[in-house]
C-alpha positions, -999 to +999 in steps of 0.1 A: -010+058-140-032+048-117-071+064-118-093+065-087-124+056-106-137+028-118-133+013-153-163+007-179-181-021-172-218-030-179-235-038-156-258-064-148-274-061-118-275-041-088-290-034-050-311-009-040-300+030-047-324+035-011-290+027+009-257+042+015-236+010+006-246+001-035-231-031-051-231-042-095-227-074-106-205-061-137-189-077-166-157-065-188-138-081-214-153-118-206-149-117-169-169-107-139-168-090-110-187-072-079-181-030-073-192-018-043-201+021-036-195+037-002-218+068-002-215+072+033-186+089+031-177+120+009-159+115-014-178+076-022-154+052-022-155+025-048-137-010-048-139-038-072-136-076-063-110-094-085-120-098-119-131-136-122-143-161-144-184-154-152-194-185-135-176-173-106-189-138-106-225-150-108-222-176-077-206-145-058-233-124-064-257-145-056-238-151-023-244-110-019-273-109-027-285-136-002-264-128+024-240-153+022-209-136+006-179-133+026 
């Protein structure tokens, strides 16, 4: 079965609530990976990158974070 929200994660960082787009840096069971919130639309939709080596995770998110992601 497949759910349509996201699993538990914690997370470690994330941008400002003040905007309709919201990403976490998140970590679960020793890897990482970015969720992204849609609140423009109703109901939000929420997608998760791939779940990745930490290393990897925290290079992507600083990529978001500075722009440079893609």
């Amino acid at each position: 079965m497949v759910e349509d929200r996201p699993l538990p994660a914690r997370v470690r960082g994330y941008t400002c609530e003040c905007l309709p787009i919201i990403f976490e840096d998140c970590r679960a069971g020793g890897q990482g990976f970015i969720r992204r919130y849609d609140r423009s639309v109703s109901p939000w939709v929420i997608a998760e990158s791939p779940r990745i080596k930490v290393s990897a995770a925290e290079r992507l998110w600083r990529q978001l974070i500075n722009g440079e992601a893609r």
